[in-house]
C-alpha positions as CSV (number, residue, x, y, z in Angstrom):
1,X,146.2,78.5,113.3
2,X,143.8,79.8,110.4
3,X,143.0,83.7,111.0
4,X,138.5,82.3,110.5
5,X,139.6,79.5,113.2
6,X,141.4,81.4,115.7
7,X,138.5,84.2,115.4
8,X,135.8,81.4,116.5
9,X,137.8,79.9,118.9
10,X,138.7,83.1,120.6
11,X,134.7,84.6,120.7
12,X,133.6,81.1,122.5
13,X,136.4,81.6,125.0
14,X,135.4,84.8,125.5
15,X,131.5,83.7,125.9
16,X,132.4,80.9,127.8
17,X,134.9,83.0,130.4
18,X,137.6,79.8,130.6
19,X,140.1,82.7,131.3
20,X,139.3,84.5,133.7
21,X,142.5,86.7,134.4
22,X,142.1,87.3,131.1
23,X,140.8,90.9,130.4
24,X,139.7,91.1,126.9
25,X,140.4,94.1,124.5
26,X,137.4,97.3,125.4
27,X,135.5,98.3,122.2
28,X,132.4,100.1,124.5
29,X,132.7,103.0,123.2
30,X,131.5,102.2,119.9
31,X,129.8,99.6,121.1
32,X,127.1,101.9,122.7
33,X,127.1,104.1,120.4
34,X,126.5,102.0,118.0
35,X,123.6,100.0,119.9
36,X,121.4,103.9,120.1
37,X,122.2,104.2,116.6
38,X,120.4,101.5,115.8
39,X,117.5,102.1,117.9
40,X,117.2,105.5,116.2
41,X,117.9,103.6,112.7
42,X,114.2,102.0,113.8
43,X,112.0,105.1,113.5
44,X,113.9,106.7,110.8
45,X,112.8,103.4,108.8
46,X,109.3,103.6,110.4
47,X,109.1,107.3,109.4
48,X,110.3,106.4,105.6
49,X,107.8,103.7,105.9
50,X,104.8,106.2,107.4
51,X,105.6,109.0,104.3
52,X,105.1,106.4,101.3
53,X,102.4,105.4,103.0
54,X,101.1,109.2,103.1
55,X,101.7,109.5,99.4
56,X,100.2,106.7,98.9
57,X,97.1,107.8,100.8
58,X,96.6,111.0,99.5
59,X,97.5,109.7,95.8
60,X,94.3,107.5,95.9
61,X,92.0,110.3,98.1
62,X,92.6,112.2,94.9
63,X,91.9,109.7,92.6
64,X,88.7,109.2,94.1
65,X,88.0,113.0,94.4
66,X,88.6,113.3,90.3
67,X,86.3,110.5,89.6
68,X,83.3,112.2,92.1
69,X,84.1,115.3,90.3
70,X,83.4,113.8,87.1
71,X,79.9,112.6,87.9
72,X,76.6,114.2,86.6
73,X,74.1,115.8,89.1
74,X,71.1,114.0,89.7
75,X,68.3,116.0,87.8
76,X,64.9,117.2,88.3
77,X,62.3,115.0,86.5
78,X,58.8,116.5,86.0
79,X,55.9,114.3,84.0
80,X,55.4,114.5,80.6
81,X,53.1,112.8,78.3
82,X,55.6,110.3,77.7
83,X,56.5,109.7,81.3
84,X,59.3,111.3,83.3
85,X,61.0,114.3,81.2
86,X,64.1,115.8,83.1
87,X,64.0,119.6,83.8
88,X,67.5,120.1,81.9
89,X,68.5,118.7,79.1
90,X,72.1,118.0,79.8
91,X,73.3,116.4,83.4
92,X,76.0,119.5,84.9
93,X,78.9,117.9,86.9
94,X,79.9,117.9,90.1
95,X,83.2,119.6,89.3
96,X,82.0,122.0,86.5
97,X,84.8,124.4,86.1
98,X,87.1,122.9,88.7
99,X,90.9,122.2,87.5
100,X,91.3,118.1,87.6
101,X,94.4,118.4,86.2
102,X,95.6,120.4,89.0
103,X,95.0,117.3,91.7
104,X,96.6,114.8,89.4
105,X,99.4,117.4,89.5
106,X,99.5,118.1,93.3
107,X,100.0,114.8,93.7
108,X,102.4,114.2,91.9
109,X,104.5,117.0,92.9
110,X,103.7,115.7,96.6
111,X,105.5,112.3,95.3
112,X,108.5,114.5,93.9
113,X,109.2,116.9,96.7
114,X,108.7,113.6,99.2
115,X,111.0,111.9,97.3
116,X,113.4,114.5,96.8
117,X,113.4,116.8,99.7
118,X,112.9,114.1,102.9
119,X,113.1,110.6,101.9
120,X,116.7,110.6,99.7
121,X,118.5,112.8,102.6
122,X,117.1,110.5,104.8
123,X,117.9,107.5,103.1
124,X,122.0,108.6,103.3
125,X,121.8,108.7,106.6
126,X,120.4,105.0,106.5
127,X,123.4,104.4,103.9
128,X,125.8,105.7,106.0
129,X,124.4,103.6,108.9
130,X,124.3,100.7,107.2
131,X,128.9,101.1,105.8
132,X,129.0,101.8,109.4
133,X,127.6,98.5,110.2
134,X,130.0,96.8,108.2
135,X,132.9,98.0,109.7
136,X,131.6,97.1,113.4
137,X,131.4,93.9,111.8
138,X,135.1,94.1,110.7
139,X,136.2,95.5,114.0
140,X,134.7,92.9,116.3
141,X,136.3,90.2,114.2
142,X,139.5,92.3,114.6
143,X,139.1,92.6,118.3
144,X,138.7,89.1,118.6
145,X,142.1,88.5,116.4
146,X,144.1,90.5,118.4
147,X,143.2,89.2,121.3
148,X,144.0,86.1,120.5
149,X,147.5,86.8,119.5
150,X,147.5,88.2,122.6
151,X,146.8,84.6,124.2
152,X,149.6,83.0,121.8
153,X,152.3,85.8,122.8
154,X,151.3,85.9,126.4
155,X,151.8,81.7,126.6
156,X,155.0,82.0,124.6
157,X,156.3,84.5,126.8
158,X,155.8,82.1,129.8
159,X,157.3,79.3,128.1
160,X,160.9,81.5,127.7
161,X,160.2,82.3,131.1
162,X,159.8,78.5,132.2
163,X,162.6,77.3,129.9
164,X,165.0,79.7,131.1
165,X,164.6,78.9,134.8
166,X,165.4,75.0,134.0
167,X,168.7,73.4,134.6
168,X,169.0,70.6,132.2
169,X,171.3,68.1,132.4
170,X,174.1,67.8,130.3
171,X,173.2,65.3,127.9
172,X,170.0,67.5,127.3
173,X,171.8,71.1,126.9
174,X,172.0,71.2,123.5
175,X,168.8,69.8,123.2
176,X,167.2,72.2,125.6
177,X,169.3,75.6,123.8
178,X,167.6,74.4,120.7
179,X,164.3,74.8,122.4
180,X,164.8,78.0,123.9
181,X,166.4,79.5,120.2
182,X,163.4,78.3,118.5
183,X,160.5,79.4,121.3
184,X,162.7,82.7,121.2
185,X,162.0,83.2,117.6
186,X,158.7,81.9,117.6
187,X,157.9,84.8,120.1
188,X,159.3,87.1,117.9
189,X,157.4,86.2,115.3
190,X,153.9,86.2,116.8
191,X,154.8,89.4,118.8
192,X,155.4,91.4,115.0
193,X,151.9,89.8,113.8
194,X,150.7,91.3,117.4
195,X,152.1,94.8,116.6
196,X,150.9,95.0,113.0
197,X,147.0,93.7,114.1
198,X,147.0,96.1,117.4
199,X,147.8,99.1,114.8
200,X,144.8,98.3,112.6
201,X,142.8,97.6,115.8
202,X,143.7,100.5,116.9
203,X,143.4,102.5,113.3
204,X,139.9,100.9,112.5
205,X,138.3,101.8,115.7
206,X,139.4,105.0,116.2
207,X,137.8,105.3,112.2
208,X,134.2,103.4,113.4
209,X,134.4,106.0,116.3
210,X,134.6,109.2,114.1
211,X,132.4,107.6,111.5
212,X,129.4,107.2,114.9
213,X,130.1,110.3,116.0
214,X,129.4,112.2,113.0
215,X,126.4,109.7,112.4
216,X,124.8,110.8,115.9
217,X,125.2,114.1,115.3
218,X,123.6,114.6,111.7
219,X,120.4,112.7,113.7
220,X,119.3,115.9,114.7
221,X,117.9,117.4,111.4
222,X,115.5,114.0,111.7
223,X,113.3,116.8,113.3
224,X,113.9,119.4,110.9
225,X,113.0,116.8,108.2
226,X,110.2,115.7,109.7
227,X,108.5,119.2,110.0
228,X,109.5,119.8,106.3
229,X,107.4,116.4,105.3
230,X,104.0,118.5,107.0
231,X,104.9,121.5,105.3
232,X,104.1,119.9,101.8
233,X,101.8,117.6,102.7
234,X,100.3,120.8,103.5
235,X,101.0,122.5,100.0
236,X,100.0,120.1,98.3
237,X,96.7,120.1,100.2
238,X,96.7,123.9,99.1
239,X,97.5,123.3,95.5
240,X,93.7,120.7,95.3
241,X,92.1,123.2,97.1
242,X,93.6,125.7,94.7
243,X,92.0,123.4,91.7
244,X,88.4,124.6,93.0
245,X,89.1,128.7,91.9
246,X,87.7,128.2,88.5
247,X,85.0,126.3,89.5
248,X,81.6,127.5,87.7
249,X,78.5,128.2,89.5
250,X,75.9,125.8,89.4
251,X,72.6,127.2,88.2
252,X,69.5,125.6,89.7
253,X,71.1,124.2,92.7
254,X,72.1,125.2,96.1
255,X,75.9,125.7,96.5
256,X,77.3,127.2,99.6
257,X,78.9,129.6,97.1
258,X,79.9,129.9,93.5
259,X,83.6,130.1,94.4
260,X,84.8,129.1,97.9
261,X,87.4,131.3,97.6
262,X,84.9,134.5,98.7
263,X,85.0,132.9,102.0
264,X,88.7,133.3,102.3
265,X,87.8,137.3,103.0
266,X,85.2,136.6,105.2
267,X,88.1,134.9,107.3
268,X,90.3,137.5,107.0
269,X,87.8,140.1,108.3
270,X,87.3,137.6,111.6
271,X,89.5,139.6,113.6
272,X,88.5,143.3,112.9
273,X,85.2,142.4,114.0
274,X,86.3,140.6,117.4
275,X,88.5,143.5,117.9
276,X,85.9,145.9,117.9
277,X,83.2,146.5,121.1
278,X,80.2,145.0,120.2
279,X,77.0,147.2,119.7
280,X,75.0,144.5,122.9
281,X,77.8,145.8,125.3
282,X,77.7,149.2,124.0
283,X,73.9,149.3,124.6
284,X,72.6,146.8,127.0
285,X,69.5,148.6,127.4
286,X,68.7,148.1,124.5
287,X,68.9,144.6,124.3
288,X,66.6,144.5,127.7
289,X,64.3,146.5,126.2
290,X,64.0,143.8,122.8
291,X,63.1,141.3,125.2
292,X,59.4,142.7,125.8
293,X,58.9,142.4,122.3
294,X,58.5,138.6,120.0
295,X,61.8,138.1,120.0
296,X,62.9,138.4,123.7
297,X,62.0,135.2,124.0
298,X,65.2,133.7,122.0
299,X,67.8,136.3,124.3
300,X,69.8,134.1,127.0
301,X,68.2,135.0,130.8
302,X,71.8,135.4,132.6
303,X,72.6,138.4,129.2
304,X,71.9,141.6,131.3
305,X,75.4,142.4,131.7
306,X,76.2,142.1,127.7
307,X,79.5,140.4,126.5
308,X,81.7,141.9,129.1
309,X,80.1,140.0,131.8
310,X,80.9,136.8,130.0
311,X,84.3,137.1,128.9
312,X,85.3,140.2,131.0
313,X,85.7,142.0,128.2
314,X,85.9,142.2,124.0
315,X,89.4,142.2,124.0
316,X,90.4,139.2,125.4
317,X,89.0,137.3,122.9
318,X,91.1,139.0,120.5
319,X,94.2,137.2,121.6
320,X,92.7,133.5,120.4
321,X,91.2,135.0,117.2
322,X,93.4,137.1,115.6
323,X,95.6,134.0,114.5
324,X,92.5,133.3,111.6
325,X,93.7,136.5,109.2
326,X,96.8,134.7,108.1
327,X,95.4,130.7,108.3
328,X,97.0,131.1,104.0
329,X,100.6,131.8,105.1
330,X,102.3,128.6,106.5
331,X,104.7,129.3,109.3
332,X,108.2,127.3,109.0
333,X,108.1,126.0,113.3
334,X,111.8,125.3,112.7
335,X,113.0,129.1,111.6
336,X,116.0,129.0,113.1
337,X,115.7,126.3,115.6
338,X,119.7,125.7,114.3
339,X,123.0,127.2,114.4
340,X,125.9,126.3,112.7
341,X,127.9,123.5,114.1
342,X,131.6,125.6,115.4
343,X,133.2,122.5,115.4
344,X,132.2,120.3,113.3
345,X,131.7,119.6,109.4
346,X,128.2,118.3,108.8
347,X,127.9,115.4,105.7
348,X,124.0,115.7,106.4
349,X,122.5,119.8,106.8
350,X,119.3,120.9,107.7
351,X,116.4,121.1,104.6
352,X,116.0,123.8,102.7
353,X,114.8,125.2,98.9
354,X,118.1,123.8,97.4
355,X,119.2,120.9,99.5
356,X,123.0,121.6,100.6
357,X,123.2,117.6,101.2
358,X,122.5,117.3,97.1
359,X,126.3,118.5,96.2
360,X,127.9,116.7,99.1
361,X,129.9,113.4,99.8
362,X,128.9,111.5,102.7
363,X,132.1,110.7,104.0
364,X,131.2,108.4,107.3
């Protein structure tokens, strides 16, 4: 019987159940394992998908952004005695001063550091998934050869048996000791074949096993990666927003300010102000005493007890503001969420500056 033939033959008897006494050869193990794998193989693609698509997003927000920069300012017409003479003689642009080449480069260093950093570590585990794959493949069409070697020995075994209980008579002894030599051989035969496929049964799946296990366990830095993916997304939010520090005021127009940077001090100077008592609590007679005035009329009826009878007091406001004074350092969340594995040697690490997974062979 052809190895392909006796492999199809065996999975519909299997399917089927003709056999029931039968008990087929167990390969759960990495058969469950393998099934979660896969399941987690799902959102590792979906999260691949999700950061392209980020890139992609952010890629063409900037585009856009450059060409609004690059637009002229409406002007201000007054008449003339030629009709309609603008107030200035040149249009100023929206983005006088501000560095354009410094969004066409955050972008791209977003691509890079995407690319680089989260999607190609990520993409070995989906290699390594994928060679692990193949050999399930192998092994189930392994499994299904031994076990129907199995079959053959296990029905040659009871034809020896059956032959040696017969009495023959003795015009057929020859006969029948030619047919007991040759099933005898024949059962030696297949049993060899059975020995030598059991070994690489057994060889192969105790391979796919170790090749799973590691695979499961290097799924944990998925979380690690994932955080690392909002970190630059975040820098390279930082970097645009950086593009707007040379920016030139705009005479003759209202502007929030000149440089959006001066409010980054106003920010940081949040929290010293919450911290302190404020002069209404200090002096709430004061404050009852405005109201007889104009401009009593704009202070809150139920304010007689000043801020401490609203929040208790100052300071516990403190607690949910003082977080604003450093909004410009980014906080890793995963700072030291891991420890090193005392057991194990991992093909895929954790991220970090210089990627450890760069210099390394994944050997699933």
């Amino acid at each position: 019987m052809g190895q392909a033939w006796r492999i199809v033959m065996e999975n519909v008897r299997q399917k089927v159940g003709t056999d029931r006494t039968f008990k087929a050869t167990s390969n759960a193990r990495n058969q469950a394992m393998f099934k979660e794998a896969t399941e987690f193989c799902k959102h590792l693609r979906v999260l691949e998908r999700d950061l392209r698509s980020i890139h992609k997003a952010i890629d063409a927000k900037f585009a856009n952004l450059r060409n609004i920069l690059c637009s002229p300012l409406p002007r201000a017409f007054e008449e003339g005695r030629d009709g309609a003479v603008p107030c200035t003689e040149e249009p100023k642009l929206i983005g006088q001063g501000v560095g354009l080449e410094v969004l066409q480069q955050a972008a791209n260093d977003l691509k890079i550091r995407l690319d680089e950093d989260v999607i190609k570590p990520l993409r070995s585990w989906l290699i390594a998934y994928r060679s692990v794959r193949d050999r399930m493949e192998k092994l189930e069409a392994l499994r299904l050869e031994l076990d129907s070697r199995r079959r053959t020995v296990d029905s040659l075994n009871e034809k020896v048996d059956r032959l040696d209980r017969m009495q023959p008579a003795p015009q057929q002894k020859d006969k029948h000791e030619q047919d007991v030599e040759k099933t005898t051989h024949l059962l030696h035969h297949k049993g060899e074949k059975l020995t030598r496929t059991m070994h690489a049964y057994r060889e192969l799946e105790l391979a796919v096993f170790n090749s799973l296990n590691t695979l499961i366990k290097d799924t944990g830095v998925l979380r690690d990666y994932t955080g690392l993916s909002l970190q630059i997304v975040q820098e390279c939010y930082q970097k645009g927003y950086a593009a707007f520090s040379t920016a030139t005021p705009l005479l003759d127009y209202n502007s929030t300010s000149d440089n959006p940077f001066a409010h980054m001090q106003m920010i940081d100077n949040i929290t010293a102000r919450v911290g302190a008592p404020s002069e209404r609590s200090r002096q709430p007679s004061d404050r009852l005493g405005a109201r007889k005035d104009g401009l009593g009329m704009y202070a809150p009826p139920s304010d007689d007890v000043g801020d401490a009878g609203q929040y208790g007091n100052d300071q516990q406001i403190q607690p949910q503001m003082s977080g604003y004074g450093d909004m410009q350092q980014p906080v890793n969340p995963y700072h030291g969420a891991y420890q090193p594995s005392p057991s194990a040697k991992r093909f895929m690490t954790s991220p970090s500056r210089s990627p450890a997974w760069q210099d390394q062979v994944m050997q699933y």
